[in-house]
N, C-alpha and C positions, 0 to 999 in steps of 0.2 A: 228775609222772607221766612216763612213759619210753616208747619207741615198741616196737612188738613186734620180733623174731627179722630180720637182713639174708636176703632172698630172694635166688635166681642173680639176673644182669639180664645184657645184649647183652655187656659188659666181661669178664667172669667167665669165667679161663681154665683149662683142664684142670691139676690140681697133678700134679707129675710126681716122681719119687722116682730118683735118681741111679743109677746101675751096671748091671750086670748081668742079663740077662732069668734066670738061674739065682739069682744072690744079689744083691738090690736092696738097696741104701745107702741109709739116713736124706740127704737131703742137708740140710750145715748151712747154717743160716738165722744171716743179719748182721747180723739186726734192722729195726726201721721206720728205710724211707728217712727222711733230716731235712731232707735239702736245703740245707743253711745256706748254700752259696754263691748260689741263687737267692734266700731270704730275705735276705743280705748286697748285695742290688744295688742301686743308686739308678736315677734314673730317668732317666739318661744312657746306661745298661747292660741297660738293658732290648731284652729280644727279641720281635721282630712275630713275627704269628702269622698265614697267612693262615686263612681258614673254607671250605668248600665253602659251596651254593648252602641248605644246613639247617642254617648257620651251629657245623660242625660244623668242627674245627681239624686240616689235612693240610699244614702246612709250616711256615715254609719246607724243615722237613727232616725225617725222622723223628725223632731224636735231641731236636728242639726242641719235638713233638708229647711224647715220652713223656715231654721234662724236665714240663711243663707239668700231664701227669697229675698225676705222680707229686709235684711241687709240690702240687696239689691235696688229695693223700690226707696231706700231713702239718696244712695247713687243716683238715681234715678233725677231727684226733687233738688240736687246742689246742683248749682248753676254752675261750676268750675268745672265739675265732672262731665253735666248734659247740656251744656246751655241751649236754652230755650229759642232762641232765634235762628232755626234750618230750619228748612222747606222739607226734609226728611232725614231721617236716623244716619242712613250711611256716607248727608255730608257731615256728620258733626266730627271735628277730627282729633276727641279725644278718644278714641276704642281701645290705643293702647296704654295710655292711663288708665283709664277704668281697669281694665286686666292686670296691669301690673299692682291697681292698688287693693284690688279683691286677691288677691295672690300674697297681699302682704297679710290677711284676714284670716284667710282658710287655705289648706292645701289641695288645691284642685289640678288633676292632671291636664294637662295640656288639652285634651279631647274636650273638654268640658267647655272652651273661650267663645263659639258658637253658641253655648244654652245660657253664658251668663250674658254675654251681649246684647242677646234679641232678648231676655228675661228683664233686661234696664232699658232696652227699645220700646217693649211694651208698656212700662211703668210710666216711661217719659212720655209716653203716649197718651196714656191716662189721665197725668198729671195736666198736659195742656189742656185736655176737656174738662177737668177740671177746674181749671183756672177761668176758662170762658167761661163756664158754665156761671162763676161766682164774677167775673166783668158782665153776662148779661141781665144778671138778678142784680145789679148795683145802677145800671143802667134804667134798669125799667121801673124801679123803687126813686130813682133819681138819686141816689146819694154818693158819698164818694168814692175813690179808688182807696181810701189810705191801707183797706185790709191786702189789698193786692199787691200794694207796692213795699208791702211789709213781707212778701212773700218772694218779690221776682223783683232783680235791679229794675232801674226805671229804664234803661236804653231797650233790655230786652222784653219789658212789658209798652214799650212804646211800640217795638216791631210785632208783638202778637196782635194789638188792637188794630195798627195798621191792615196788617195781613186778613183779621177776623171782618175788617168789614168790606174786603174786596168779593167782585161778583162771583169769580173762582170760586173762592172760600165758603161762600155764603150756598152755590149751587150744593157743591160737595158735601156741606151739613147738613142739606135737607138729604141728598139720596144718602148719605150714611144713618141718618134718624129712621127711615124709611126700613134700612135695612134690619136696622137693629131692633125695629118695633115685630120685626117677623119673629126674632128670636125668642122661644114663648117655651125651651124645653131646654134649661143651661141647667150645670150641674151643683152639686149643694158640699161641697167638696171646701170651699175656704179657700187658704192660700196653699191647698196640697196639690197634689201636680200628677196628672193621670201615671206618671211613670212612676214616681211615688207609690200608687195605689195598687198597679200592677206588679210590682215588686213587694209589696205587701201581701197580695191574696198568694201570689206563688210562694211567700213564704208558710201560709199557710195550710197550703195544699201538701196531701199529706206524700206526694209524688212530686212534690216542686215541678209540677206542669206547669207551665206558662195558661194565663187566665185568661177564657174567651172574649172575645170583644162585647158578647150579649153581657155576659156575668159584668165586667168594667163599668159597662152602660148602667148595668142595676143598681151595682155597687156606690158609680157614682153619683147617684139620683136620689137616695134615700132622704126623706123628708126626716123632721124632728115632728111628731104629734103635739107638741107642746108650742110649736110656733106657728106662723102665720106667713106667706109668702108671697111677695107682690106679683108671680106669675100664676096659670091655672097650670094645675099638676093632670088634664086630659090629654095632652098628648104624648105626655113620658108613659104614662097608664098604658095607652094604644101601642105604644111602642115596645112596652114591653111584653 
């Protein structure tokens, strides 16, 4: 059995479409991060990672926060690590492999097992919408699985199609579609992570005050003037 449709969560940033506010550009995509030089490290080359105070990862530097994401979402996409066939994250029963082998990567204190878990929860989340998404575009073109099955073993793409065309599944994708077509004010932030960004403005304050929630919201909304974005930017305006 297979877990329903990936919903937004806090991570989830504005997709943005390259060029021109008169003629906006596809921008091309590189493909999923692999990471292979972080999966190539021993454990002599491993990087510390401090946590804030919700054991949530803001250093030692940005660059070493996103590698670590971004490490995580290819966890996320190995079948050995997440496999694809649960009905949800917490029966899959590798949590403590995944921990032990991001531990062989980076030095993360114990408080941390919580934000890397649910941060590969989310991914793997992602990753099955994505995978429908590209079985129901193959579907409705009529052509074959071979891109699909070049991604995901066949036993565990046998159980997602299974799963994806039962009535359950099928209700749950329209009220999550529903939900997420409300979403109309997401942040423009990338793969940085509001704790990230809050540990960045108090660094920059010249009292290391902790940053109000308004200022965060501003902070993390800002648009690029040179690009183009698939939402309307009137209700982040109102809001702020």
């Amino acid at each position: 059995m297979i877990e329903t449709d990936n919903v937004a969560h806090e991570r989830e940033a504005e997709t943005m479409i390259e060029g021109s506010s008169e003629a906006p550009k596809i921008k091309k995509h590189r493909g999923p991060t692999k990471k292979t030089d972080i999966h190539a490290r021993t454990l002599e080359e491993r990087t510390p990672i401090i946590l804030n105070c919700y054991g949530q990862p803001i250093g030692p530097t940005p660059k070493d926060v996103k590698d670590l994401s971004r490490f995580l979402g290819t966890i996320a996409r190995t079948t050995e690590f997440a496999p694809l066939n649960y009905v949800d994250w917490p029966s899959v029963p590798t949590h403590d492999q995944i921990w032990e082998y991001v531990l062989e990567k980076f030095m993360i204190p114990p408080e941390g097992r919580s934000w890397v878990l649910e941060t590969v929860n989310l991914s793997w989340r992602g990753y099955k919408s994505k995978l429908k998404k590209m079985y129901l575009e193959a579907v409705e073109k009529g052509s074959n699985l071979d891109e699909l099955y070049e991604l995901v073993p066949e036993d565990e793409l046998k159980d997602l199609i299974s799963y994806w065309n039962t009535s359950p599944a099928k209700e749950q994708s329209k009220k999550n579609k529903r939900n997420r077509e409300k979403l109309d004010d997401m942040h423009t932030m990338g793969p940085s992570s509001y704790a990230a960004l809050r540990h960045k403005l108090k660094q920059e304050d010249p009292n290391k005050q902790e940053p109000s929630k308004a200022k965060v919201y501003r902070e993390s909304r800002i648009r690029n003037p040179k690009k183009t974005y698939k939402t309307s930017y009137g209700n982040t305006k109102a809001n702020m």
